[in-house]
TIMI-2910 file (N, C-alpha, C, CB; in pm, 1 decimal, decimal comma, always signed):
<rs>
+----------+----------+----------+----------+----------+----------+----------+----------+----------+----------+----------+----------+------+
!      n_x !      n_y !      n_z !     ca_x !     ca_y !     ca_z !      c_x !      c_y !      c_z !     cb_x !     cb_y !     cb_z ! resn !
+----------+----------+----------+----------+----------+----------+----------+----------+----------+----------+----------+----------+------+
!   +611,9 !  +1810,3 !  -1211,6 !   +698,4 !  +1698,1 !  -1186,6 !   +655,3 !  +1583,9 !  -1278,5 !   +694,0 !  +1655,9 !  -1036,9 !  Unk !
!   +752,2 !  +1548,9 !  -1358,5 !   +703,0 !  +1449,1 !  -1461,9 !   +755,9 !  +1299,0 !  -1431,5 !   +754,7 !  +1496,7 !  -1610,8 !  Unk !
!   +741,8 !  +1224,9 !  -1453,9 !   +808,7 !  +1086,0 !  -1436,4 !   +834,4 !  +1047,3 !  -1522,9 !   +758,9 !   +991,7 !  -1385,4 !  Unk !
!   +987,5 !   +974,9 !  -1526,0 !  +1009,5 !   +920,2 !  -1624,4 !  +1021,9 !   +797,2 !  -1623,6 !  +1086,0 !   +962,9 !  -1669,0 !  Unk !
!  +1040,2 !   +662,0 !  -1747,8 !  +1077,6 !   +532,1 !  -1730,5 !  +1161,8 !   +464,8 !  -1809,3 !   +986,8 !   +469,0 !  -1727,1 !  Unk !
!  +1213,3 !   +344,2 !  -1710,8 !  +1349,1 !   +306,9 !  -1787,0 !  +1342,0 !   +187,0 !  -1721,3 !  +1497,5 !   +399,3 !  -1769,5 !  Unk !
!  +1427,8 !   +118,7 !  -1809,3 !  +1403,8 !    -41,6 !  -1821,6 !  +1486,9 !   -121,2 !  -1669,3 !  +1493,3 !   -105,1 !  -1999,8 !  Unk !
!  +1516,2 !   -206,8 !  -1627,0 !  +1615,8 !   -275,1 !  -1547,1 !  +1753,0 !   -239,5 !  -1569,8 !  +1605,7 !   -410,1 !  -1564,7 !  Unk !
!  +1759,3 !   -267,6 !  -1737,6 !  +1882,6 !   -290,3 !  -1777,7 !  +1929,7 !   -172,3 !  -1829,3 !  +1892,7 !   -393,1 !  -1863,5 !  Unk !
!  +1825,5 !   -107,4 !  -1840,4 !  +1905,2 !    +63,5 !  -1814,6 !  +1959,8 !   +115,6 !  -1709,0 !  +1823,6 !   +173,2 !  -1826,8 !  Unk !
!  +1889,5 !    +84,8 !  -1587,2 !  +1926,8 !   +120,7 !  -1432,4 !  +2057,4 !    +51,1 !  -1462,6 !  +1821,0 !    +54,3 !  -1285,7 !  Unk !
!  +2049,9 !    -65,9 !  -1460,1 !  +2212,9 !   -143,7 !  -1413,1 !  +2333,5 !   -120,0 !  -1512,0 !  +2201,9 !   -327,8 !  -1410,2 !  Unk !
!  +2280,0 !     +9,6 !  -1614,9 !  +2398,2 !     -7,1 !  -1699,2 !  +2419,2 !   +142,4 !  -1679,0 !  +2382,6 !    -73,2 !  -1863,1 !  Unk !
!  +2357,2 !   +211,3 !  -1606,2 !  +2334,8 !   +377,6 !  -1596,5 !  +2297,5 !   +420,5 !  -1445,3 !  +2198,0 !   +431,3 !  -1703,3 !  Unk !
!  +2352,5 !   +377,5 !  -1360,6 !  +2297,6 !   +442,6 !  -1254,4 !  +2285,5 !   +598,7 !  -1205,5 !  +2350,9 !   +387,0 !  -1175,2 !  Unk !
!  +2414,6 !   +639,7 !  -1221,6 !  +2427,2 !   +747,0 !  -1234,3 !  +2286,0 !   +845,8 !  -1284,7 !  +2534,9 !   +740,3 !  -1309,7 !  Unk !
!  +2220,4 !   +801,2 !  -1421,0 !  +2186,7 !   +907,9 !  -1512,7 !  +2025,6 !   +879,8 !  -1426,5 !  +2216,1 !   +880,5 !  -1717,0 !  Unk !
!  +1966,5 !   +758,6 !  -1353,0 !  +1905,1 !   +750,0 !  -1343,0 !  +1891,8 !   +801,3 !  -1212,0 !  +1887,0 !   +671,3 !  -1389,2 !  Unk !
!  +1978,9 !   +841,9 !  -1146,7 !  +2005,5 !   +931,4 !  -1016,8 !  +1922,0 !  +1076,0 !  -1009,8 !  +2171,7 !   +968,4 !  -1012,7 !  Unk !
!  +2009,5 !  +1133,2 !  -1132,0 !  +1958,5 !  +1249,3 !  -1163,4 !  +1864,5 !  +1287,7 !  -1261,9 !  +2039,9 !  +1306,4 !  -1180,2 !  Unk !
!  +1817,3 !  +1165,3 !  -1312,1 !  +1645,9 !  +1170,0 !  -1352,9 !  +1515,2 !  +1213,5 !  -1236,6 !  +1605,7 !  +1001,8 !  -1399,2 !  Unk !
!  +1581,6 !  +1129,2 !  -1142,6 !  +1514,8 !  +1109,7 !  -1008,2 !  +1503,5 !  +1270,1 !   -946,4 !  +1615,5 !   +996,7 !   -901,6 !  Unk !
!  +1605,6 !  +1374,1 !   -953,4 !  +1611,2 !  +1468,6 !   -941,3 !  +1470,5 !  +1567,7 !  -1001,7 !  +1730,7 !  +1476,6 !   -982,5 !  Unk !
!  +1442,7 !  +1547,5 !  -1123,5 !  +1323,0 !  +1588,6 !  -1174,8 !  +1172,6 !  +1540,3 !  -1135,4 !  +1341,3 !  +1565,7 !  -1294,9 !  Unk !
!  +1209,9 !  +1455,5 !  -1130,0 !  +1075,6 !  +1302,8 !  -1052,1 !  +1110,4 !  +1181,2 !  -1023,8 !   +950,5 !  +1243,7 !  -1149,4 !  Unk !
!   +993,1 !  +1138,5 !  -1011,4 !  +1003,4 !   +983,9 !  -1004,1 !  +1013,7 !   +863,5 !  -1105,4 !   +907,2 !   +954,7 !   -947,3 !  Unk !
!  +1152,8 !   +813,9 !  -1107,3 !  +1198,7 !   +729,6 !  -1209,0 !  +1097,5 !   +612,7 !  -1197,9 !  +1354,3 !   +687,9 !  -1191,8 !  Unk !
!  +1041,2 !   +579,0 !  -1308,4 !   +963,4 !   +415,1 !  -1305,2 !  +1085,0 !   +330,2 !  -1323,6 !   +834,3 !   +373,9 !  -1448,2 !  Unk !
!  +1075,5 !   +207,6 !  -1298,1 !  +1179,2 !    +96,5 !  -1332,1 !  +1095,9 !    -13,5 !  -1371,0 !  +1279,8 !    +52,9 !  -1209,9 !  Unk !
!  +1127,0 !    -48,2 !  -1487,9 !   +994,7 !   -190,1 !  -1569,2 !  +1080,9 !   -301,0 !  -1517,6 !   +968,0 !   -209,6 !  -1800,0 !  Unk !
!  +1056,8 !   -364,0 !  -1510,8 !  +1051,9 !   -550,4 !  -1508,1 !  +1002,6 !   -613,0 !  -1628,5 !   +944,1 !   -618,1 !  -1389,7 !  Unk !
!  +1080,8 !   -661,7 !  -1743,1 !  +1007,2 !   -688,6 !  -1855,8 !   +912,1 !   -621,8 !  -1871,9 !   +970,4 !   -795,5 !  -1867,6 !  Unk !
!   +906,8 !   -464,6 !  -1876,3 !   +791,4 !   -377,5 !  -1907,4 !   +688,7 !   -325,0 !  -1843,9 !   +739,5 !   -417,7 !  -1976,2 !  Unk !
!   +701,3 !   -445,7 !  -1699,3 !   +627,1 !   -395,2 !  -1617,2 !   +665,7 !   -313,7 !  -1513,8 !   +572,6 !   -473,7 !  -1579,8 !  Unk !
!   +542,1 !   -219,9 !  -1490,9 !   +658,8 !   -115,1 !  -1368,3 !   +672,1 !   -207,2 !  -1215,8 !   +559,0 !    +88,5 !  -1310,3 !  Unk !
!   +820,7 !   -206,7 !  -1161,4 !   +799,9 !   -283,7 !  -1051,1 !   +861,2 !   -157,9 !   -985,8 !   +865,1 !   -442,7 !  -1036,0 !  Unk !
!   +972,6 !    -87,6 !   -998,2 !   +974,6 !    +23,7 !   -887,5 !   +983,6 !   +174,3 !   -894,7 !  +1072,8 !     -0,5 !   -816,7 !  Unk !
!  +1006,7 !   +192,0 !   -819,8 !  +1024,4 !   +340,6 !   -829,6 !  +1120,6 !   +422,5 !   -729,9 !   +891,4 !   +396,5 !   -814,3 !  Unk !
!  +1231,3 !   +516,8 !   -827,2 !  +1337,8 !   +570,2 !   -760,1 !  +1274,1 !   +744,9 !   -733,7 !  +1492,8 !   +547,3 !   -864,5 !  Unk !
!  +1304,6 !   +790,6 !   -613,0 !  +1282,2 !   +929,4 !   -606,7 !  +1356,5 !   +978,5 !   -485,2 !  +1132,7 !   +963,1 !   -602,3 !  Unk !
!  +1384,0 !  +1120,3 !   -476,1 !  +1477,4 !  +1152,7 !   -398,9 !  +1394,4 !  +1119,6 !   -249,5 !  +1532,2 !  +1307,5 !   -433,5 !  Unk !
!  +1512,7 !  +1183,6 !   -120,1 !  +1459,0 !  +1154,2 !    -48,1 !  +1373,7 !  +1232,2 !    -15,4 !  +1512,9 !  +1121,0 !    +14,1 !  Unk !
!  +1402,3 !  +1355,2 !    -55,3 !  +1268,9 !  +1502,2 !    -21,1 !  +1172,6 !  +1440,0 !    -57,5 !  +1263,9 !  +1666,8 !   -112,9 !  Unk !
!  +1145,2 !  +1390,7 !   -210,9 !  +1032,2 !  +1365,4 !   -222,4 !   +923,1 !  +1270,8 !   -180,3 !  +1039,6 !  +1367,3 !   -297,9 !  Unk !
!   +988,9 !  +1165,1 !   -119,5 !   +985,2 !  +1051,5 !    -71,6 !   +918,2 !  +1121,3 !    +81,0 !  +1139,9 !   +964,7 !    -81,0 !  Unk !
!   +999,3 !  +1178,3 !   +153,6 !   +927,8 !  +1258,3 !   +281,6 !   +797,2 !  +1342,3 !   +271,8 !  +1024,9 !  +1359,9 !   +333,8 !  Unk !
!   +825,6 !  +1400,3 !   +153,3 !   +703,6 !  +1511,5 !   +120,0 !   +556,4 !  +1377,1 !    +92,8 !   +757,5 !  +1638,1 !    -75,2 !  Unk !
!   +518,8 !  +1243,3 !    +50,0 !   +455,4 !  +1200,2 !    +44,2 !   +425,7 !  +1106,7 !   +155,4 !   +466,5 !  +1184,1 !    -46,3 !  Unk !
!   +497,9 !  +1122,5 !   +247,9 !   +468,9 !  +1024,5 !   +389,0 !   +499,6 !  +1133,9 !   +512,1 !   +596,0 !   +863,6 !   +403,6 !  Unk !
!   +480,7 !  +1200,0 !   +507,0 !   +471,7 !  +1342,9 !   +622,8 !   +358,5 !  +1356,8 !   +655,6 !   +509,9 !  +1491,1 !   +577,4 !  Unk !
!   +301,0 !  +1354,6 !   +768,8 !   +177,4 !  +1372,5 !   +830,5 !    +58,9 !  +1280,6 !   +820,8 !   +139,2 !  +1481,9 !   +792,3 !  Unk !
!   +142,7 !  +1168,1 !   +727,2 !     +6,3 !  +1080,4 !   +735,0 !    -30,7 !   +974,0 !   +825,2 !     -9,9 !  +1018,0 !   +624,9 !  Unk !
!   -160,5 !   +968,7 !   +853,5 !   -210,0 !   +865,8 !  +1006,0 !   -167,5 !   +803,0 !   +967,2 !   -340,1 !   +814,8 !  +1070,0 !  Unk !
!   -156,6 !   +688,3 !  +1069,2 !   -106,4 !   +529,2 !  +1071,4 !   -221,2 !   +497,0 !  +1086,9 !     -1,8 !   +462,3 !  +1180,2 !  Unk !
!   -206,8 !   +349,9 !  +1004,5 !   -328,7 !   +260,1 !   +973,2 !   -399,4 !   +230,3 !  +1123,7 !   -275,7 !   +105,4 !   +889,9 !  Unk !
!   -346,3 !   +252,8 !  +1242,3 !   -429,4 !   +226,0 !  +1340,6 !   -540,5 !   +336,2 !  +1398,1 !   -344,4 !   +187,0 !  +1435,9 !  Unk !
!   -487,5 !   +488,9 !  +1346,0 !   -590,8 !   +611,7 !  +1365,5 !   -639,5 !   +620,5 !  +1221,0 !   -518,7 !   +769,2 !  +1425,0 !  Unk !
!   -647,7 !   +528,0 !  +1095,0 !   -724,8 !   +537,3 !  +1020,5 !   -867,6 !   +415,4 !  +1022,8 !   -638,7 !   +545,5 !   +914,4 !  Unk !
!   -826,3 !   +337,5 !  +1141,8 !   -900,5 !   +207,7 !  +1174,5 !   -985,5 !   +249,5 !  +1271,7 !   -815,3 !    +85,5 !  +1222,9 !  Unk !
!   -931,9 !   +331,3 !  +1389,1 !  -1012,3 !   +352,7 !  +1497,7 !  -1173,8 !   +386,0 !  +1509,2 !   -951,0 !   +443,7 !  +1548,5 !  Unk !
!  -1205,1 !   +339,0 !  +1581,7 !  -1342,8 !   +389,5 !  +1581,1 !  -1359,7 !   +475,9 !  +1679,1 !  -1441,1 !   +292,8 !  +1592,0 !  Unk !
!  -1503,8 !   +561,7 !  +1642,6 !  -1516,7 !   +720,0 !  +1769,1 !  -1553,3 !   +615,4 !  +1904,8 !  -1706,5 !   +883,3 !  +1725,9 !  Unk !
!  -1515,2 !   +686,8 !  +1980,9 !  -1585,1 !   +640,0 !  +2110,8 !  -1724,3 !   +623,0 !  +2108,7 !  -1563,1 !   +728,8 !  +2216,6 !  Unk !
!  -1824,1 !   +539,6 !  +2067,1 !  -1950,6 !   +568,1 !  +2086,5 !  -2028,5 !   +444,1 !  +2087,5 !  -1994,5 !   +659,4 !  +1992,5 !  Unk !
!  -2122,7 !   +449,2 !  +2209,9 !  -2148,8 !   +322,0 !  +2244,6 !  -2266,4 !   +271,2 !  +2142,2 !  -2186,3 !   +316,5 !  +2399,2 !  Unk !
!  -2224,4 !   +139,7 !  +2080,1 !  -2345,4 !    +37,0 !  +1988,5 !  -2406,9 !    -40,6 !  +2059,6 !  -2296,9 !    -62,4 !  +1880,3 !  Unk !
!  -2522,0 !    -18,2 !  +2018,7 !  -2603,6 !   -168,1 !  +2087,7 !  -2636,0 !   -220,8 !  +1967,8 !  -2758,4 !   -154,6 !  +2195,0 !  Unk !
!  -2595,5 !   -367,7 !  +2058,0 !  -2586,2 !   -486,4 !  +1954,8 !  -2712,9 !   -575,4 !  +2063,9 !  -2383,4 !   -575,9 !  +1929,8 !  Unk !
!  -2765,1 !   -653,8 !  +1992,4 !  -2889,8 !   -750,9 !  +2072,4 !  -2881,0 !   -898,9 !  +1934,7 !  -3112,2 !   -630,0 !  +2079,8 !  Unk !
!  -2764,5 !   -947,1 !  +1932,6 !  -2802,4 !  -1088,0 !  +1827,6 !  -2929,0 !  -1126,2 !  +1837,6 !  -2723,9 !  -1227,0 !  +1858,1 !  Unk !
!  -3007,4 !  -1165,4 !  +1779,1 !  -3097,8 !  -1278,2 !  +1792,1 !  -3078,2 !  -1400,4 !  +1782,4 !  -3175,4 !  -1272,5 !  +1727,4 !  Unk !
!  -3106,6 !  -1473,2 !  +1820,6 !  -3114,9 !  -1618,9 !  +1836,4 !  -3115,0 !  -1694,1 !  +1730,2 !  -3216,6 !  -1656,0 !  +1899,4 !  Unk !
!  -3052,4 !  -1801,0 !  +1723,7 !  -3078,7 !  -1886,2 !  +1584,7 !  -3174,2 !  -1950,3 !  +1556,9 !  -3003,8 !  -1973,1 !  +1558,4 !  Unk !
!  -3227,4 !  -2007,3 !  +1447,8 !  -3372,3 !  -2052,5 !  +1464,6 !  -3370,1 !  -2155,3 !  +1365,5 !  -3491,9 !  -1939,2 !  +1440,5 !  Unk !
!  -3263,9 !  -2186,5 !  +1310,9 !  -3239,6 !  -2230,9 !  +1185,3 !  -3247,8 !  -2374,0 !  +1209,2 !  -3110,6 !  -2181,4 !  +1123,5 !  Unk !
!  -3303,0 !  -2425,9 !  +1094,4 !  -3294,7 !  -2630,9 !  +1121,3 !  -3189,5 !  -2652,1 !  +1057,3 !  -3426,7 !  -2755,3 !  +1046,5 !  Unk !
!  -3090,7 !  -2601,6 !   +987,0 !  -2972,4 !  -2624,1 !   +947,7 !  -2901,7 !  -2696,7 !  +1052,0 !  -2913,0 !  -2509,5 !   +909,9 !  Unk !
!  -2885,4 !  -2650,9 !  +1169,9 !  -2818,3 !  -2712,6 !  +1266,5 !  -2867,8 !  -2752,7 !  +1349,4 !  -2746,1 !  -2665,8 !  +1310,0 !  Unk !
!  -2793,6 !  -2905,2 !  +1429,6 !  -2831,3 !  -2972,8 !  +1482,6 !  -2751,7 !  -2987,2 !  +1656,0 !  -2831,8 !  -3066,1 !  +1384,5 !  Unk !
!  -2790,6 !  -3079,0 !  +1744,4 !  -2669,7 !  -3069,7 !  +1820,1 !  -2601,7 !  -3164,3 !  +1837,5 !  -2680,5 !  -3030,9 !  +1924,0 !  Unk !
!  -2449,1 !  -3154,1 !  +1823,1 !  -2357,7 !  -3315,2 !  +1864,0 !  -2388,4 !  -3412,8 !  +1896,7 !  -2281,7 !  -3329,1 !  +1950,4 !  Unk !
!  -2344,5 !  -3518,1 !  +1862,5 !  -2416,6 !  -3626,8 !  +1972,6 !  -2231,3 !  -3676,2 !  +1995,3 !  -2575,1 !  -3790,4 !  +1884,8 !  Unk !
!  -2218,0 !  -3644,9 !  +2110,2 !  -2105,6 !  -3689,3 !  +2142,4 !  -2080,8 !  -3838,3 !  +2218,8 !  -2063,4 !  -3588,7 !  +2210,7 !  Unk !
!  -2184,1 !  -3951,0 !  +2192,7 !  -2161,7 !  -4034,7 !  +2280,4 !  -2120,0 !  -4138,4 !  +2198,4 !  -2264,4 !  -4058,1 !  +2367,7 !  Unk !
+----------+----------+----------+----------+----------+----------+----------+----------+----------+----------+----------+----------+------+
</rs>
């Protein structure tokens, strides 16, 4: 599967051809040269987001208990309010 690329003003003057580019792969689309998108069918589009976790079972943590014990601050950096 190869990709191909084509300008803005190719898309908007060719949609069609860039349809069935998309058919082979994934069309780049530049922005003054830069790539800003990308056209691909919908198979293929499914075939790369099928089965993948959601960012919340890629975040999760195992069940397993941490012990945490802060220590105390000790620092003369800080002082306490004087709120009066």
């Amino acid at each position: 599967m190869s990709a191909t690329t084509i300008s803005s003003r190719e898309l908007n003057q060719d949609v069609s051809n860039a349809k069935r580019q998309s058919a082979t792969g994934p069309v780049i689309i530049t922005d003054r040269g830069t790539p800003a998108h990308v056209l691909m069918t919908m198979a293929h589009y499914r075939q790369l987001t099928e089965n993948q976790p959601s960012i919340v079972d890629l975040l999760a943590m195992p069940q397993t208990d941490i012990e945490f014990e802060p220590q105390p601050v000790t620092s003369q950096l800080f002082k306490a309010a004087d709120l009066t």
